[in-house]
N, C-alpha and C positions, 0 to 999 in steps of 0.2 A: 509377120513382121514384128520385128525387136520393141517393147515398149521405149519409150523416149527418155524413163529413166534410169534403163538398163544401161545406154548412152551418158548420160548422167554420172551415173554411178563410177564409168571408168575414168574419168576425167577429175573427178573433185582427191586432192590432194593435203588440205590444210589443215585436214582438221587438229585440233591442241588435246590429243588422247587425254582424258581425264577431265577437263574443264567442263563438260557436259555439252559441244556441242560444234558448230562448224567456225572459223574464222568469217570477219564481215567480209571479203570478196567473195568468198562462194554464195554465202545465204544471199547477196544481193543479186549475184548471177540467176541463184532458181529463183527468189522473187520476178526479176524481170521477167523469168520464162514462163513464170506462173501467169503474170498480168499479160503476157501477147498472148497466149492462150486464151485467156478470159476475155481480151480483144475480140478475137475472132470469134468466139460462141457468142458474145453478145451482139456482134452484128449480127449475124445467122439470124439470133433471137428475134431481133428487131424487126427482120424482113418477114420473120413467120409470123409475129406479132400483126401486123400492119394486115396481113393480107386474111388474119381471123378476123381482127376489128369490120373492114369491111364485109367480108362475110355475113356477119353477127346482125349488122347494122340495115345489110338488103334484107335480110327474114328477118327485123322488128318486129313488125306486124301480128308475126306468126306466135314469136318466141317475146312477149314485151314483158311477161312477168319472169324468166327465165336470166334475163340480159341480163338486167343490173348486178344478179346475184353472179354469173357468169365475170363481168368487170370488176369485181370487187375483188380487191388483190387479199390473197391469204398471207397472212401472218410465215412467215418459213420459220422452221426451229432450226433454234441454233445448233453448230456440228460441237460435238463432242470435242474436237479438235480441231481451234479457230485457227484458219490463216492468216490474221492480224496481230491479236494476240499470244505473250507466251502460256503456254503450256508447260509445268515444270512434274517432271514423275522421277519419283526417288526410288531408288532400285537398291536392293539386295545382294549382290553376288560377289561371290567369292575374289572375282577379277573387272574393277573398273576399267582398266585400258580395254581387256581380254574385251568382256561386253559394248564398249561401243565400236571395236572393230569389228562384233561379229554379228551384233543385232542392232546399235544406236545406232552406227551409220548412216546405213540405207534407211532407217526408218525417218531419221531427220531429212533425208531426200525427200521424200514421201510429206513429212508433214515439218519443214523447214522454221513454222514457231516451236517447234520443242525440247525443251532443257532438261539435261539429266542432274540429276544429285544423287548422291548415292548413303546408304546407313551401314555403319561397321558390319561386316560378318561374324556372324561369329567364330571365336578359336583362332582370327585371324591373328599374325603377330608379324612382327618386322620382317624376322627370316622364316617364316612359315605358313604357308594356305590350308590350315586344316578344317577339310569338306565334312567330319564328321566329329565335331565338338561334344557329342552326345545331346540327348533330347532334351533334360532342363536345360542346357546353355542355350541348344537354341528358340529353344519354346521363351523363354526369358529376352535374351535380343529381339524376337518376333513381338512381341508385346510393347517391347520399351522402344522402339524404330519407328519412324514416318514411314515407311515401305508401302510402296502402290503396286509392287511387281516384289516376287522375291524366292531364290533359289532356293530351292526345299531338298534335301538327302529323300528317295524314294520312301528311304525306311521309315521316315519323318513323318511320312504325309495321315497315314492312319490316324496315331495321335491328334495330331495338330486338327485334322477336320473331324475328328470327335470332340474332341475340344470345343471346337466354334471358330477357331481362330480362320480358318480360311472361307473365301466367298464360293459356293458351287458355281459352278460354270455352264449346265446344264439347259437353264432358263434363257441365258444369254444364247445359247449355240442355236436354239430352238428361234428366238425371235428374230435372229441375223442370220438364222439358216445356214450354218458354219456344218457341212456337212465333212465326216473323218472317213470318206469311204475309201480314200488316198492312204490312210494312214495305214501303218504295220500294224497288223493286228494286234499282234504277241503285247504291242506297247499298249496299244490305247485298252487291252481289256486287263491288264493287269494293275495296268496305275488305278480301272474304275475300282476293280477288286481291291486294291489297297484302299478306296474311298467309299469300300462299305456298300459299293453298285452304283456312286455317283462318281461325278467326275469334278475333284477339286482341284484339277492343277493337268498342265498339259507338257508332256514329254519331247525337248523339240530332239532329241539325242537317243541313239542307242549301241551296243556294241552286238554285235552277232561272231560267231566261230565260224570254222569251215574247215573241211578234209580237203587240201589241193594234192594231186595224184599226177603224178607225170604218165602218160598215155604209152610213149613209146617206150618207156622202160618195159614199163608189163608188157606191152605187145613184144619186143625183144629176147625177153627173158621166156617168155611163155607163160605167165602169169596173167590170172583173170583178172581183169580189173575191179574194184572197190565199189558199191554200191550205195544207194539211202539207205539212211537207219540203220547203220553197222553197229554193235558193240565196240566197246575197246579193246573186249577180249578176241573181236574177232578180227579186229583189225593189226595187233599186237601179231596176230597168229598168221596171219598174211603178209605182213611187214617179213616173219622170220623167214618165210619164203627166197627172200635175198640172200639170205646168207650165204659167204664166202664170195660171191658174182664181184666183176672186175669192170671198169671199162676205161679202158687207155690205162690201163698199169695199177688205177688206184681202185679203192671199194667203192663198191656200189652198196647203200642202206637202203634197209624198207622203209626205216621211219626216221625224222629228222625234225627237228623244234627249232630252225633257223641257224643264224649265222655265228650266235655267240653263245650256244645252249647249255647249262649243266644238269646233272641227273635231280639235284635237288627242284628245280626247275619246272623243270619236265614232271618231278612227282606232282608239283604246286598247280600244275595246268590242269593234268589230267584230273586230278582231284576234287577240281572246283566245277569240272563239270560232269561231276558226278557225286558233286553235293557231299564229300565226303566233310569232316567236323576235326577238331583236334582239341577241343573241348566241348562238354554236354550246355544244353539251350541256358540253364542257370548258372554255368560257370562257378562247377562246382566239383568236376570232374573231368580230369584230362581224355581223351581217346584217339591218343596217336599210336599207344601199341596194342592194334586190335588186328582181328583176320583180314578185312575192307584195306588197310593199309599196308599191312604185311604182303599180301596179295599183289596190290599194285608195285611196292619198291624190289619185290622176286621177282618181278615180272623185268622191271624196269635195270635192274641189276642183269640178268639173263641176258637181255639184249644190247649193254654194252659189252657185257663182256664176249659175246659173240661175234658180235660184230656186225648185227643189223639195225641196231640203233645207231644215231650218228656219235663218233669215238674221236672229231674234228677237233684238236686244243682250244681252250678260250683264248679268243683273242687279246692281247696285251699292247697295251701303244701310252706314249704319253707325246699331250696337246695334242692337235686335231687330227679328226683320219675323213676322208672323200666316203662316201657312200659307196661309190663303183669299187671302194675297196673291201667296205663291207658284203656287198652283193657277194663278188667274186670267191668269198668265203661260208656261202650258204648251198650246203649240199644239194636242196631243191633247186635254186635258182641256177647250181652250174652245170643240172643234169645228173649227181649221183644219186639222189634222193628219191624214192620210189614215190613217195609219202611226206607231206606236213603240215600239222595243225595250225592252224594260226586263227587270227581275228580277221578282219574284214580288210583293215589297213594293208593285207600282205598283197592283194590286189593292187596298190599302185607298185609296191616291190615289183612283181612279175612285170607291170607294164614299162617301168623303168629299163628292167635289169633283164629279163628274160629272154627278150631275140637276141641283143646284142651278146650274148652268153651260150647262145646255142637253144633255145629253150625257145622255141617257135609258137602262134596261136594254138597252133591246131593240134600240139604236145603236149596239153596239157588241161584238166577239166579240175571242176569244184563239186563237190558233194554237204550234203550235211552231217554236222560235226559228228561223232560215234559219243557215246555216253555209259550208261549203265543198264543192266537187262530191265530194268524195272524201271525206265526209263526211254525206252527203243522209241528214235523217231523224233526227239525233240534236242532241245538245245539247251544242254544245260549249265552252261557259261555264261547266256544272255545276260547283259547288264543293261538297268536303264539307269544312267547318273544321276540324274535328276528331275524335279518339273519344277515348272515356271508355275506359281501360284501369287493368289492376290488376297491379300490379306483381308479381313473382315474388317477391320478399322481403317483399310484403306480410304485417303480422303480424293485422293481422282479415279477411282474405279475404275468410273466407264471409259477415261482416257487409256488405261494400265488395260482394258480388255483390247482396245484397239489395238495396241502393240501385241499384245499374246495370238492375236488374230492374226497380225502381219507375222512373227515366232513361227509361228504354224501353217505359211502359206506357200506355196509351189516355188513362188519367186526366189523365197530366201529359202528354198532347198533348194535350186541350182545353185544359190550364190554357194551352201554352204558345200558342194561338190566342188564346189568350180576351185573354194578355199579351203583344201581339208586338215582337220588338225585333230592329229592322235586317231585312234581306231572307230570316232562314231563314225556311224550314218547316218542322215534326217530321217526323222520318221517317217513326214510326207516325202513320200515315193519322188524323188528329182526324177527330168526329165534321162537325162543322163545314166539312169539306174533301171529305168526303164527298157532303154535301149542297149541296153548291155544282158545279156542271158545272165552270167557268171554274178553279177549283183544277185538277181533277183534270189537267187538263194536263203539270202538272209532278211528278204523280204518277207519269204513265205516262212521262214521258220517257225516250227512250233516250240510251244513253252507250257511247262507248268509251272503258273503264275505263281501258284504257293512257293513254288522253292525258287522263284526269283526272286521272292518277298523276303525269302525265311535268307538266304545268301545276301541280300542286301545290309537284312539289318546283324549279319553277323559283321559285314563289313563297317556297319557303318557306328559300332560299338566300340569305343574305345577300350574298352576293357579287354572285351576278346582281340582287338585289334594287338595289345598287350602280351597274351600268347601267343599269337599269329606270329608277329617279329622274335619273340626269342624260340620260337622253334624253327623257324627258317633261319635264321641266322646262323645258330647251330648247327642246323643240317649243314649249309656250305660251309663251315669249320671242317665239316668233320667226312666230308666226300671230295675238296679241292684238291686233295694231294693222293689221288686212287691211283695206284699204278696202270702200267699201259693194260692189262688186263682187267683193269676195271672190275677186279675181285672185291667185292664189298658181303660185309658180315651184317645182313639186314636185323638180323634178332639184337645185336647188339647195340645198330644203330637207333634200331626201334627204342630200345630200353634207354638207352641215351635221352633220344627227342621227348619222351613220356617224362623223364623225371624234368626237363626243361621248361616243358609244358605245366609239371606240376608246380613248380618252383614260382613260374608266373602265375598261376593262379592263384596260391599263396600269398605271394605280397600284392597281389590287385585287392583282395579280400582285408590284408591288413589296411592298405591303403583308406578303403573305402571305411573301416571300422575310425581311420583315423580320423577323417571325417565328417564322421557323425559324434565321434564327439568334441570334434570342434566346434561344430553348429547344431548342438540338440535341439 
């Protein structure tokens, strides 16, 4: 049977996003609900009261030094979070609407005294949500905030809980018996790893990859189908297998990166889950034209030009375009595609767009993502965005743990199925994920932690972030206009992106010198 405030939850409609909390018709509505509930358990009470007393009273005799100690009512400790009283927890994150639609909501159902306030983010600005301000900025707002809860960059969290600055969480899971046997592995031992073998901050998000393979193509063609733990060189080499194959007049590809792909793209995917770099750990040294990249853009070059990568135009439109028109232009989804990578999110794609497209259940299976030899068998895309951590100056703790305990609970992984936005997953296992085979792939994913760490904090460095944009930028300057044979001069384009890459490097390094000596 459905809890009563899952019922709840679809019905309450007022809330004033940002104000921190529900309008006064609803909070009076689950007051009332709360008090006829408490109605009915204290009659209960009563009756079972009445019938110890007597009890108690016929063995006096028996029990006479016993009794009184027995009647003597116990002191109750107070909850952490009063139903009479407000509660007010000031929270962290990047997006105040974003956070009470996805976690204040329901939690306000749940404990209806409680008010949100919220502490600037850091790097925030009018027109821009930037998640990774770098480590003094936000080591500095974390310091100078009232925050009782607060969103942490994965990359962050080492620092920060060497520091001191955040509360372990360990003591607490032990004495409330918060057990993670639910959770994805890959998450909860990498965030410990990032905390040094503790656990300062709990991960409610992740993104996973996936190889989805169309069944009947291979079985059509005569081609074996795709396995766990493939290479990309081995799956590149399987893909080519298509080539020249038709079906209803047009090509059939082995491999295909969605509905609006380009080769620059496609290098940027393949790359990141295989850990490849486009400058050295110090940023201090470009390495875009090396063998590891050479290798992949020949590779990836080969196969447009042949024509078993997908060779489908980007799409162009201006104001709005329908989805089913997007679908309709994605070689997986309309059956030509043998093969394609994607994140977790392409799961509701197929479910949308797939039978009505020709592209049936039982056509189509999910494997784990392929990667690099030195690498076979794991996932090396996995991203964890963030964790929920609680500051060490935190002035309501144990209130800000209650919530990170509801963050982390079954409940609010169906919700967060039921509501999905962008390509996470909950980490605790939703019911709904469970019950779906093709999920659990990215449940069981493996990871090595260290390069999810060492990927994070490339990402989550502004500086490299610096190079990153002007060498992809470049790249699609300088591949948008490839003819239909999709001839591209990789040596060249390499020596290209390499001096772009250098050129960034350059002025991050002046930047930074200017800097220093502006504030020696």
């Amino acid at each position: 049977m459905k809890d009563d405030r899952d019922r709840w939850e679809r019905t309450l409609s007022d809330l004033p996003l940002g104000s921190g909390g529900f309008g006064t018709p609803t909070i009076k509505k689950v007051k009332e609900r709360i008090k006829m509930l408490e109605r009915r358990a204290r009659r209960r009470r009563r009756a079972a009261a009445a019938s110890v007393v007597a009890l108690l009273i016929a063995g006096a005799a028996v029990f006479r030094g016993e009794l009184s100690e027995l009647l003597t009512r116990e002191e109750t400790a107070k909850p952490v979070i009063s139903e009479t009283e407000t509660t007010t927890l000031n929270i962290m994150y990047w997006d105040n609407a974003g956070f009470m639609s996805m976690y204040g909501q329901p939690f306000i159902i749940r404990h209806p005294s409680v008010r949100f306030e919220y502490s600037e983010y850091p790097g925030k600005s009018a027109n821009l949500y930037n998640l990774t301000p770098g480590i003094d900025a936000f080591k500095a707002q974390l310091q100078k905030s009232q925050a009782d809860l607060v969103q942490v960059p994965l990359a962050y969290l080492s620092e920060l809980s060497a520091a001191g600055l955040l509360k372990p969480l360990d003591t607490w899971m032990k004495r409330d018996k918060v057990s993670d046997d639910s959770w994805q592995t890959a998450v909860k031992q990498t965030v410990r790893d990032a905390g040094g073998g503790e656990l300062y901050g709990f991960a409610p998000e992740f993104t996973g990859y996936a190889l989805y393979y169309n069944r009947k193509l291979f079985r059509e063609n005569g081609v074996a189908e795709p396995t766990d733990g493939m290479t990309w060189d081995e799956i590149m080499n399987l893909a080519a297998r298509f080539q020249g194959m038709q079906k209803n007049g047009k090509p059939v590809y082995g491999l295909s990166f969605g509905y609006n792909s380009t080769i620059w793209f496609e290098a940027h995917s393949i790359a990141s889950s295989q850990g490849l770099r486009l400058a050295d750990a110090k940023l201090q040294e470009a390495t875009v034209d090396t063998p590891a990249w050479t290798t992949l853009w020949t590779k990836l070059a080969a196969g447009h030009r042949e024509g078993w990568i997908s060779n489908e135009p980007a799409l162009k439109w201006k104001g709005s375009v329908e989805m089913k028109q997007l679908y309709a232009r994605d070689p997986f989804l309309n059956g030509r595609s043998a093969l394609t990578y994607s994140s977790s999110a392409y799961l509701n794609n197929i479910s949308q767009a797939g039978t009505g497209m020709g592209l049936g259940d039982e056509d189509w299976g999910v494997l784990a993502p392929p990667t690099d030899e030195g690498s076979r068998g794991t996932d090396g895309a996995f991203e964890i965005p963030f964790v929920f951590a609680i500051p060490e100056q935190a002035a309501n703790a144990d209130a800000a743990w209650e919530l990170l305990k509801y963050i982390m609970s079954p409940s609010q992984a169906n919700r967060s199925v039921r509501l999905p936005h962008g390509d996470v997953l909950p980490t605790v296992a939703a019911d709904a994920a469970a019950d779906d085979s093709r999920s659990s792939v990215f449940y069981r994913a493996a990871v090595d932690s260290s390069r999810v760490l060492d990927a994070a904090a490339r990402n989550s460095d502004p500086a490299y972030q610096k190079v990153v944009n002007a060498v992809w930028t470049a790249a699609n300057d300088k591949t948008k206009d490839l003819g239909d044979d999709r001839g591209l001069d990789v040596p060249a384009l390499l020596k290209t992106l390499q001096a772009e890459a250098e050129q960034a490097i350059r002025a991050v390094a002046a930047d930074g010198q200017a800097k220093t000596e502006a504030n020696p």
